[in-house]
KEKE-3310 file (N, C-alpha, C; in steps of 0.2 Angstrom, whole numbers, plus 5000, padded with zeros to 4 digits):
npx = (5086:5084:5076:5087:5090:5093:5082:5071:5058:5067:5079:5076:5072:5061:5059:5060:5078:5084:5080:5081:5093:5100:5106:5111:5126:5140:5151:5165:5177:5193:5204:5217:5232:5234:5236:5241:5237:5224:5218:5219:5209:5197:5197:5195:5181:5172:5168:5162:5151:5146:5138:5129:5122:5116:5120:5132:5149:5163:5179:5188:5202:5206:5217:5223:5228:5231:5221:5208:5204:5195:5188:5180:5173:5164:5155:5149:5143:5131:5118:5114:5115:5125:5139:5150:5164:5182:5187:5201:5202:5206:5217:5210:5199:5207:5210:5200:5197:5210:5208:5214:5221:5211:5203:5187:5176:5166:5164:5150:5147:5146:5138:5140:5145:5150:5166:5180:5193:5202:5214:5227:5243:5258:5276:5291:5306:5321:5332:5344:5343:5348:5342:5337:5328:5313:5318:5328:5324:5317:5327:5334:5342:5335:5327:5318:5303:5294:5281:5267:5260:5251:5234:5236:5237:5248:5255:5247:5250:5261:5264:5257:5264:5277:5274:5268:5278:5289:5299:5312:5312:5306:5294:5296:5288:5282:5282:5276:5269:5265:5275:5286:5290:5294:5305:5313:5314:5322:5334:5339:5336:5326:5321:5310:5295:5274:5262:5249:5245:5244:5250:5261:5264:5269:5282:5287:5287:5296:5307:5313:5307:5308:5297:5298:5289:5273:5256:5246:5232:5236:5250:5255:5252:5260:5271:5276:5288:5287:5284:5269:5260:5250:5252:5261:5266:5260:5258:5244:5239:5245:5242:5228:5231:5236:5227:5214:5222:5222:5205:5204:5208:5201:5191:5196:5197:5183:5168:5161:5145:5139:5131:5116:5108:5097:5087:5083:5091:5104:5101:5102:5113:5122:5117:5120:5136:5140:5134:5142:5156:5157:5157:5163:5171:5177:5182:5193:5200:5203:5216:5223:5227:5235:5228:5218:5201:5193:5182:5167:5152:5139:5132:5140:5151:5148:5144:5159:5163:5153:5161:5174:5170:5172:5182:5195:5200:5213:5219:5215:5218:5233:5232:5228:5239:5249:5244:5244:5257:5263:5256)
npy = (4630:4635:4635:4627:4617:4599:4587:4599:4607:4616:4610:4598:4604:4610:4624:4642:4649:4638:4632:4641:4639:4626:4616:4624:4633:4638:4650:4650:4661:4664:4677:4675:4668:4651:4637:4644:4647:4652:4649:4633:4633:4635:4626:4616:4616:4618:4608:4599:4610:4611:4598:4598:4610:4605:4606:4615:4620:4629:4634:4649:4655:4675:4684:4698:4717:4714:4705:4714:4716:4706:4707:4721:4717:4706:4714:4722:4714:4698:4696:4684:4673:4666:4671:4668:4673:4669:4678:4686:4691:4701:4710:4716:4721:4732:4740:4742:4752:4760:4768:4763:4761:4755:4749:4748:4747:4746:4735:4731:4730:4718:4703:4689:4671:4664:4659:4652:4648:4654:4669:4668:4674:4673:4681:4675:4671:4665:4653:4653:4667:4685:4689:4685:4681:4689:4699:4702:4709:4718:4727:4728:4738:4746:4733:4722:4719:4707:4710:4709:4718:4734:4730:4716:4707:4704:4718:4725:4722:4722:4734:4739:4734:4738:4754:4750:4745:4753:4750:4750:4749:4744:4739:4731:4728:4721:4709:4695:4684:4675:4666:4668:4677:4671:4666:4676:4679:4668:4670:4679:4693:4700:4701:4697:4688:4690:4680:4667:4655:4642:4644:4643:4631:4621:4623:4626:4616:4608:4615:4625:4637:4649:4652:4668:4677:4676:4685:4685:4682:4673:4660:4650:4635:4630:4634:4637:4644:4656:4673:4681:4693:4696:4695:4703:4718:4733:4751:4762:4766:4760:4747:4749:4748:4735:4729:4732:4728:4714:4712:4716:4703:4694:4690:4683:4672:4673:4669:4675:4686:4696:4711:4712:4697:4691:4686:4672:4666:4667:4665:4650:4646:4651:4638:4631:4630:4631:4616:4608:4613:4607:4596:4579:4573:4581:4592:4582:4580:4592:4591:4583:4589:4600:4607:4620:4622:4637:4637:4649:4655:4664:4676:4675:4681:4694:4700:4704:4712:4723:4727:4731:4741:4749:4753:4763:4781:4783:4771:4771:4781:4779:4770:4776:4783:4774:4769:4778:4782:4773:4773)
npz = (5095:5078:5064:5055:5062:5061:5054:5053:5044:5037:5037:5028:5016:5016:5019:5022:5025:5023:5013:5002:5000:4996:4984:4981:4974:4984:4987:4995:4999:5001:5007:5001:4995:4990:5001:5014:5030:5032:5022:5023:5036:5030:5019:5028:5034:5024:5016:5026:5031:5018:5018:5030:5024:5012:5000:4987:4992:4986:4988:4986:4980:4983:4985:4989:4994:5007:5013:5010:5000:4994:5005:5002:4989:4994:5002:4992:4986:4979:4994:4997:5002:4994:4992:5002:5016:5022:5036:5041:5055:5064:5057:5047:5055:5063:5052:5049:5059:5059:5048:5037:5021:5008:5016:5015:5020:5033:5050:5053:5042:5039:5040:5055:5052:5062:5071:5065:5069:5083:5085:5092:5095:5092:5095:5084:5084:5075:5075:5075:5078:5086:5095:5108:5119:5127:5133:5126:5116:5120:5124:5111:5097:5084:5079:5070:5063:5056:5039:5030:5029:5029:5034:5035:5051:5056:5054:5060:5074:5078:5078:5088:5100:5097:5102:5115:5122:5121:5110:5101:5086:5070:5056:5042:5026:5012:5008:5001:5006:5021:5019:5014:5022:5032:5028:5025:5038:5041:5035:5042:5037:5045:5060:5070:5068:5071:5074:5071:5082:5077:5063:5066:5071:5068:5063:5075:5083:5076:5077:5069:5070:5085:5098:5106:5113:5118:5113:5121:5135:5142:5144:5133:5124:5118:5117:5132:5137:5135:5139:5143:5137:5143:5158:5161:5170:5167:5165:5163:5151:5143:5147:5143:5128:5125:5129:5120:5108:5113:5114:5096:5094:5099:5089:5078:5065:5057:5047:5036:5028:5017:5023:5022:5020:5021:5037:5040:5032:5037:5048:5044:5039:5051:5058:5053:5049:5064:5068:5058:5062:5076:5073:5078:5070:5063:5069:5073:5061:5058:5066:5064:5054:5061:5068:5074:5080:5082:5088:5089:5091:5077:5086:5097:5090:5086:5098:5100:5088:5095:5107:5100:5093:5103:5107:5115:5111:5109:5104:5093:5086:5085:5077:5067:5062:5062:5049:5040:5038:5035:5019)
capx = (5089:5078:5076:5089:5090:5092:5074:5066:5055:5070:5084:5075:5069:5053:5055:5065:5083:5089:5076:5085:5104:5098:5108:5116:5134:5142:5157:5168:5180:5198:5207:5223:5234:5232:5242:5242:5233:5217:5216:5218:5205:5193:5195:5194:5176:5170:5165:5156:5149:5140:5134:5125:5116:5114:5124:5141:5153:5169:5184:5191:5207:5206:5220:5226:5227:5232:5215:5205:5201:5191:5180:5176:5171:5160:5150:5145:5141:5126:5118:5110:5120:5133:5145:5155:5170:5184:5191:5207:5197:5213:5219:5204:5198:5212:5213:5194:5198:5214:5206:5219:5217:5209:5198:5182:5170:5162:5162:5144:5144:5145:5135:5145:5141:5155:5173:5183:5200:5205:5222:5233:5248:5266:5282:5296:5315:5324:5334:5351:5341:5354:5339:5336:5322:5310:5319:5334:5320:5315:5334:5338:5342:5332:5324:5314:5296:5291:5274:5265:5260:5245:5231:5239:5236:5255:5257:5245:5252:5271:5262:5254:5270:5280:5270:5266:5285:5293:5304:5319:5309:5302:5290:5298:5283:5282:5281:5268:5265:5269:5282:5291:5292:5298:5311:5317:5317:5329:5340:5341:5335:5322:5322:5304:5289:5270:5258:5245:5251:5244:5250:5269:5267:5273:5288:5290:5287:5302:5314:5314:5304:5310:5295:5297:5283:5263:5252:5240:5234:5240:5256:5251:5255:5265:5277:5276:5294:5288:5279:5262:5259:5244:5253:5266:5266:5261:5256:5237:5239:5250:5238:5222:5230:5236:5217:5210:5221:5219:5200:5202:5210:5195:5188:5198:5198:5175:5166:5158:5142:5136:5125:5109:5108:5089:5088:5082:5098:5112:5101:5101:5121:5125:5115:5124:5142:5139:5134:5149:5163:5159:5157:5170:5174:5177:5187:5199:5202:5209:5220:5226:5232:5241:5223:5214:5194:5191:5174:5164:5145:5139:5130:5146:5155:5144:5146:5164:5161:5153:5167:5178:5168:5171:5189:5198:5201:5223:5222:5211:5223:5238:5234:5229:5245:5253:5243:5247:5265:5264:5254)
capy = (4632:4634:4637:4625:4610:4592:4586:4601:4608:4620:4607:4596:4608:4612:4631:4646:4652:4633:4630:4644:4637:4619:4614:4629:4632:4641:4652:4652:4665:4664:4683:4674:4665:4645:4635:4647:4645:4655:4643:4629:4632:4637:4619:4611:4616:4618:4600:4598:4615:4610:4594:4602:4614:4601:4611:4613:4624:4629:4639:4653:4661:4681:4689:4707:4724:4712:4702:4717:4716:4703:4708:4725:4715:4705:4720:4724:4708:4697:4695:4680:4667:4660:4670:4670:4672:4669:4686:4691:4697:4706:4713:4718:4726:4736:4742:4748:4757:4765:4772:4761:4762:4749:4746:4753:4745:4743:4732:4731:4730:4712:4696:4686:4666:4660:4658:4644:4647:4658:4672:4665:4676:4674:4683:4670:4672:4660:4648:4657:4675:4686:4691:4674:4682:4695:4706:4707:4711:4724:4730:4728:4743:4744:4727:4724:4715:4709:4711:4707:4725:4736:4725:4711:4707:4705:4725:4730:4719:4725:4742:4740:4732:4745:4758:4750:4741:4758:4746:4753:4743:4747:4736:4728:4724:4720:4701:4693:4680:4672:4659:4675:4682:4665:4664:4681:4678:4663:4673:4685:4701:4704:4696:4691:4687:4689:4674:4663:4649:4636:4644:4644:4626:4613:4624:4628:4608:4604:4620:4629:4644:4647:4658:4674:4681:4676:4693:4681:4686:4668:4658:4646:4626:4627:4640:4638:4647:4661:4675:4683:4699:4697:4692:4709:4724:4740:4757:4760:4769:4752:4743:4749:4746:4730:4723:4732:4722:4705:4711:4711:4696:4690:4690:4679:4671:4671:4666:4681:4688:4704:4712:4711:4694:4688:4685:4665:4662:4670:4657:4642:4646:4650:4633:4623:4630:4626:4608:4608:4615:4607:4588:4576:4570:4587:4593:4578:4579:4600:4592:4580:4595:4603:4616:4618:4624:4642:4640:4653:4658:4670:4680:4679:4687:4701:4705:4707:4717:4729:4729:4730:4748:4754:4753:4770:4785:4782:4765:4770:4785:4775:4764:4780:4785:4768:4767:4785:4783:4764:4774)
capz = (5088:5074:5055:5051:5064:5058:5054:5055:5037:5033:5035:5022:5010:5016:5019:5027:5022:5020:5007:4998:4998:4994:4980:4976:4973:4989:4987:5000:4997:5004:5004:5002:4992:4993:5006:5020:5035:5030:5016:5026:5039:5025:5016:5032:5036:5017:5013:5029:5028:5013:5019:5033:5019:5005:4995:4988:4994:4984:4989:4981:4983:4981:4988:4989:4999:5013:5016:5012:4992:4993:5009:4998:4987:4998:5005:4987:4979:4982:5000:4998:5005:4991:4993:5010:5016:5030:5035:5045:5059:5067:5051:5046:5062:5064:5046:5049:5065:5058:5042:5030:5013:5004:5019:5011:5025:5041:5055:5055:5036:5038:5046:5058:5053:5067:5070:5063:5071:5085:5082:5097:5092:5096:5092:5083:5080:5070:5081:5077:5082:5088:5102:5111:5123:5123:5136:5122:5109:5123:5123:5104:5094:5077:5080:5064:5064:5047:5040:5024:5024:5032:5031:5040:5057:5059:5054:5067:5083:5079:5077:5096:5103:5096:5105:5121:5125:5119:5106:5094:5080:5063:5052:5036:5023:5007:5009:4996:5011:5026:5021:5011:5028:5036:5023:5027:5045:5044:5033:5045:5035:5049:5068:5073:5067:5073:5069:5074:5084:5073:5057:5068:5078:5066:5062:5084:5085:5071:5081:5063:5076:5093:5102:5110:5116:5117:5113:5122:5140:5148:5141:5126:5127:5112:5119:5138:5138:5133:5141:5140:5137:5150:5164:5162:5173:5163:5165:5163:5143:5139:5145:5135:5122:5123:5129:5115:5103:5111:5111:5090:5090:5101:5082:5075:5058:5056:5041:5036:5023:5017:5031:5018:5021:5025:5042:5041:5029:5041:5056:5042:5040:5058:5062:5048:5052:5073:5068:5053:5068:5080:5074:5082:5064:5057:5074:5073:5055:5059:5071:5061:5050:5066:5066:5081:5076:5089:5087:5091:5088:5074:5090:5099:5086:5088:5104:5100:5085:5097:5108:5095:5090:5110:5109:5115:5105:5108:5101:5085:5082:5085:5070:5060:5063:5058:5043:5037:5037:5026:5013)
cpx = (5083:5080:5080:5092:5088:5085:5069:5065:5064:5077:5083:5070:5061:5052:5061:5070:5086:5087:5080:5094:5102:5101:5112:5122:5136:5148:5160:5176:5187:5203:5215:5226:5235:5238:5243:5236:5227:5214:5215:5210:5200:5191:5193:5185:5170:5165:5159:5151:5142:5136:5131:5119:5115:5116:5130:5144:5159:5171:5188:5195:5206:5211:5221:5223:5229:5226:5207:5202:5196:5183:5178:5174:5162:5153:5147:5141:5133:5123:5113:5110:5126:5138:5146:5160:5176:5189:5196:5203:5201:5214:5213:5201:5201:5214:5206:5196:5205:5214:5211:5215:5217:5204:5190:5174:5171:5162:5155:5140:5143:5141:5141:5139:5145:5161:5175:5190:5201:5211:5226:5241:5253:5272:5288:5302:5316:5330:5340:5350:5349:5349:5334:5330:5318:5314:5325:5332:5319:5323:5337:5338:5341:5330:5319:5310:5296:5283:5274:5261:5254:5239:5229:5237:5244:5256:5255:5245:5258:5269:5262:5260:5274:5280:5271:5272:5291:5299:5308:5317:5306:5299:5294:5292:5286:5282:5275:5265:5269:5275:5286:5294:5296:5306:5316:5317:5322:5334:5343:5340:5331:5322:5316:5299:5281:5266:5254:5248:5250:5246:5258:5271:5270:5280:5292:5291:5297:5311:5317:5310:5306:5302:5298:5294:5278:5259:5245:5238:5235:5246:5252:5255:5260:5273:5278:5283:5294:5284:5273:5260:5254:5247:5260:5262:5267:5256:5248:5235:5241:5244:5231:5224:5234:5230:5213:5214:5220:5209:5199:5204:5204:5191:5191:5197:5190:5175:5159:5152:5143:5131:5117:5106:5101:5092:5086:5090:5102:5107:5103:5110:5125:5125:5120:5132:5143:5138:5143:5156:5164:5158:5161:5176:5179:5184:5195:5203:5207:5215:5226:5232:5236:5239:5222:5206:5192:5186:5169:5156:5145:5135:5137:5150:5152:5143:5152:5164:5158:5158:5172:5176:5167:5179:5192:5201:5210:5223:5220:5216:5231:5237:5231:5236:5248:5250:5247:5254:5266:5261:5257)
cpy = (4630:4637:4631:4619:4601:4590:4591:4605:4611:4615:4601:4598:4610:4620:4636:4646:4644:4631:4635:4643:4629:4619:4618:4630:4639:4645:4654:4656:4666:4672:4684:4670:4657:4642:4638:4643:4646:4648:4637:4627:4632:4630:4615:4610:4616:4614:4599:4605:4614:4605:4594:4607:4611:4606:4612:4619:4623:4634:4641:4657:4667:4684:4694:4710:4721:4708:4707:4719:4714:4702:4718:4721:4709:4709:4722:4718:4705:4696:4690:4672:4664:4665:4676:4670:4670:4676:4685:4695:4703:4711:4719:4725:4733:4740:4748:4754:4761:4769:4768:4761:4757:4745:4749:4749:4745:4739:4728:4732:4722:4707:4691:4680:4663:4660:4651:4645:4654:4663:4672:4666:4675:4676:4678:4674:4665:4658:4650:4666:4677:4688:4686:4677:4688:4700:4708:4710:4720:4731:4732:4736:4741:4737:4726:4718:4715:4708:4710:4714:4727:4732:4720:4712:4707:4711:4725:4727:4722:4733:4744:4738:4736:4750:4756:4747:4749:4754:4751:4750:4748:4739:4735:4725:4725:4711:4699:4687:4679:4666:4663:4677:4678:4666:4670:4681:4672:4666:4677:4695:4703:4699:4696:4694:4686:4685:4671:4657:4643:4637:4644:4636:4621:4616:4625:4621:4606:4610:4624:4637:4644:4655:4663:4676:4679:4684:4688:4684:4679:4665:4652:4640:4625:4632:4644:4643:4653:4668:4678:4690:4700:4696:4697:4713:4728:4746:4760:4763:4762:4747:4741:4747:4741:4728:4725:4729:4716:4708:4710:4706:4691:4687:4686:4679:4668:4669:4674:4682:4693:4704:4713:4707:4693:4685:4677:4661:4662:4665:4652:4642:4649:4642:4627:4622:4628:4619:4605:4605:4611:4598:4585:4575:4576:4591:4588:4579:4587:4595:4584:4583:4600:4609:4614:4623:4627:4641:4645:4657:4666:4678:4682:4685:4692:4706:4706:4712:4723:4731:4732:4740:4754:4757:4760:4774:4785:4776:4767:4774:4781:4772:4769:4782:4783:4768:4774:4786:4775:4767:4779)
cpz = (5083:5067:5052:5053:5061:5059:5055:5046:5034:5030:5027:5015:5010:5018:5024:5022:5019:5014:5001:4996:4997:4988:4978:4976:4980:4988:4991:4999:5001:5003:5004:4998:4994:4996:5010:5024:5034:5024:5020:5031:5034:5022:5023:5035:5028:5015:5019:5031:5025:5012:5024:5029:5012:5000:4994:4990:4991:4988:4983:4982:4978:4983:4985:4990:5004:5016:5012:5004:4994:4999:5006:4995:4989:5000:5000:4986:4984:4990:5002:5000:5000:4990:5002:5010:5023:5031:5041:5049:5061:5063:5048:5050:5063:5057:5046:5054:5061:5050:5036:5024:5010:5010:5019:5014:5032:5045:5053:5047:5032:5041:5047:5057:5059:5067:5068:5068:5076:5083:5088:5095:5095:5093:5092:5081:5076:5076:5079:5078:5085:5095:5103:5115:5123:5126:5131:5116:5112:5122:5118:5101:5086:5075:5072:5063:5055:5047:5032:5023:5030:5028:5036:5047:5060:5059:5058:5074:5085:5080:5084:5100:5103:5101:5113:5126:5123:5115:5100:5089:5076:5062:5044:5030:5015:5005:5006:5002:5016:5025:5016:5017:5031:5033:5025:5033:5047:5040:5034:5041:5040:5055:5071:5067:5070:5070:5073:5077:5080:5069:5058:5073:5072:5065:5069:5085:5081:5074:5074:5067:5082:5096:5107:5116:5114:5118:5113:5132:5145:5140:5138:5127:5122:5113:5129:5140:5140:5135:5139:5141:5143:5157:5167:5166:5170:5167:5162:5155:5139:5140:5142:5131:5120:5125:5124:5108:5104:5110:5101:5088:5094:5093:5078:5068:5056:5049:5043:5029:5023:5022:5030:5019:5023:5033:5043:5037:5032:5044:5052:5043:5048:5060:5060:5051:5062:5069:5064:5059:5073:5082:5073:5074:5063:5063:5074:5067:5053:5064:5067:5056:5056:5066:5071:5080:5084:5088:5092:5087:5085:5080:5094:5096:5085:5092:5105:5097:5089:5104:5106:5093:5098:5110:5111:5108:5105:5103:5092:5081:5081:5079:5064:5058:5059:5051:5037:5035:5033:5022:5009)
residu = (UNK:UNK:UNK:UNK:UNK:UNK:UNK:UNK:UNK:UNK:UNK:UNK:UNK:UNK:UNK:UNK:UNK:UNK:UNK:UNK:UNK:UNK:UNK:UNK:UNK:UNK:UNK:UNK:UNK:UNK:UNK:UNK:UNK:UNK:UNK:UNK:UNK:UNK:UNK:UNK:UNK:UNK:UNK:UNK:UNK:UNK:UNK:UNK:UNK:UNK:UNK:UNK:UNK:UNK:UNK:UNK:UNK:UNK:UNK:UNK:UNK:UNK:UNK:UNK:UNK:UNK:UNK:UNK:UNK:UNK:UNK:UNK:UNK:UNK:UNK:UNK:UNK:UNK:UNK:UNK:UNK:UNK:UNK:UNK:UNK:UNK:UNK:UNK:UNK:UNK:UNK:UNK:UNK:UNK:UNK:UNK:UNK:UNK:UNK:UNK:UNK:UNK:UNK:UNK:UNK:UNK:UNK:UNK:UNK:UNK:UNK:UNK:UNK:UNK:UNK:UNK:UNK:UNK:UNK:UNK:UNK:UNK:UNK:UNK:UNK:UNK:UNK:UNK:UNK:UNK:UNK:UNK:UNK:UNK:UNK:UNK:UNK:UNK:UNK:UNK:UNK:UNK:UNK:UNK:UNK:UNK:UNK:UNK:UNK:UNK:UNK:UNK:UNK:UNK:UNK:UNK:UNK:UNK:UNK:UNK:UNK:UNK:UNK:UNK:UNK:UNK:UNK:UNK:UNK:UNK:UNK:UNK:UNK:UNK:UNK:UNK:UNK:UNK:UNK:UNK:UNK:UNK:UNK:UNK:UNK:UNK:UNK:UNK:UNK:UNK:UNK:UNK:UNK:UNK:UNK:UNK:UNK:UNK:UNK:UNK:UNK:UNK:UNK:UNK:UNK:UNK:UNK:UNK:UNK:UNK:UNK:UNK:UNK:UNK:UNK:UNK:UNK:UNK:UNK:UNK:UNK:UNK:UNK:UNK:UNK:UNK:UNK:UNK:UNK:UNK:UNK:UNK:UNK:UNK:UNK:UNK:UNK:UNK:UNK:UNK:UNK:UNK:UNK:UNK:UNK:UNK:UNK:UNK:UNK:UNK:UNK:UNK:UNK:UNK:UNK:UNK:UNK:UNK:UNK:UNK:UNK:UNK:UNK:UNK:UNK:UNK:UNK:UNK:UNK:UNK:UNK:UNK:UNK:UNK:UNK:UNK:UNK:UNK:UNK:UNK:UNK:UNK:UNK:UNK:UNK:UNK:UNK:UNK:UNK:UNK:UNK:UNK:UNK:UNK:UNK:UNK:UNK:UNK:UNK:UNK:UNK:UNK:UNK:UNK:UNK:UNK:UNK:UNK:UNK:UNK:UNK:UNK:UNK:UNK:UNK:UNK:UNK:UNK:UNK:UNK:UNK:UNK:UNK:UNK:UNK:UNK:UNK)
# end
């Protein structure tokens, strides 16, 4: 490792991308409303972050469009390191590939600095659900998924579920967030919900969520009950287009620039975020908040991203489709 390893000139200000973010104020950019999950992760790596790059790092909540404001915004602004963000890779992903509107970027219009959080998704009912398992989700007539709208990563898993389970289901959005959506799935206007499983465990631990279904391709430890998309028996069209959405959920929840970014700055903030993620202090302290830190390198994320821009022409259309009819 280099450019921006402990003791080496750039870590203490002697030259390279580190020597350009030394002191400066960092904006780390949240495209969501504060108190969710996104927010969480975000503060949780923030502080050490910035002492990693002798520098401060603030968060900043931007929401709207679904995640998808604030990374246009992103793609214009400066490309010089202070402002990053954490993006809704899923969401995101899928909003690019199905032409949604309000997704007025590329892929590849951004620098991947690393994952902070996995998207280990699972379908919840409400513990008086009138459909207790997935085969009665399978069976239900007019089953209805809620969603915070195209954008979301929950829009486009119910979208692919839909599709590849042949479900009697619609999509419900207009929910300003997720504990909007919670609220209306214990009150019964809509019967499941998709979600990260960290942003669903302390409520699956308290039996305020009962899992359904993992849209993971083994069975999740917080929801062992519950089957795994991965471990079904499907038909060779069903199953492309479940592996190319666990592949964007392989993307997770990254910390992302502009793709302008000097090439020693993006190594000083890969090198800072690696150290940041994966130091015990900073790993315990998510798990203390009931987070688990996916880490993953900003090269990894890369080689997703061009995965992610291999995916078959049914899946892409499939989610023009869907967006076409929520505009």
């Amino acid at each position: 490792m280099t450019g921006c390893t402990i003791g080496s000139p750039a870590a203490t200000g002697g030259g390279g991308g580190c020597a350009a973010l030394e002191g400066e104020t960092i904006t780390l950019v949240v495209p969501f409303s504060p108190g969710g999950g996104f927010d969480t992760a975000a503060r949780i790596v923030a502080d050490p972050l910035g002492e990693q790059l002798n520098a401060q790092v603030i968060v900043e909540n931007r929401p709207g469009a679904g995640g998808l404001l604030a990374i246009n915004r992103l793609v214009n602004g400066p490309a010089d390191g202070t402002q990053i963000a954490i993006m809704n890779g899923t969401g995101a992903s899928a909003s690019v590939l199905g032409e949604a509107e309000g997704a007025d970027f590329a892929l590849t219009d951004l620098a991947y600095i690393g994952r902070v959080a996995t998207e280990n998704t699972v379908l919840v009912r409400a513990p008086e659900g009138v459909h207790r398992t997935w085969e009665e989700v399978r069976a239900a007539g007019d089953f209805r998924f809620g969603s915070t709208g195209p954008g979301g990563a929950d829009y486009a898993t119910a979208t692919i579920l839909i599709e590849v389970f042949e479900l009697d289901a619609r999509i419900v959005t207009g929910f300003p967030g997720q504990s909007e959506a919670q609220l209306a799935l214990l009150q019964g206007d809509i019967h499941g919900l998709t979600g990260p499983v960290d942003d669903r465990r302390a409520a699956i631990e308290a039996g305020e969520l009962v899992p359904v279904l993992s849209v993971t391709r083994e069975r999740t430890e917080i929801a062992p009950d519950a089957p795994a998309v991965g471990e079904m028996a499907l038909g060779p069209d069903q199953a492309v287009l479940l592996e190319s959405l666990l592949t964007l959920n392989e993307l997770g929840r990254p910390l992302v620039a502009p793709a302008g970014i000097a090439p020693d700055t993006l190594t000083c903030l890969r090198e800072a975020f690696t150290r940041a993620a994966t130091d015990p202090e900073v790993v315990a302290r998510a798990e203390q908040q009931r987070r688990t830190i996916g880490y993953a390198s900003g090269a990894d994320l890369e080689a997703v991203v061009a995965r992610i821009g291999g995916v078959p022409a049914q899946f892409r259309q499939l989610l023009r489709d869907a967006y076409r009819t929520a505009s």
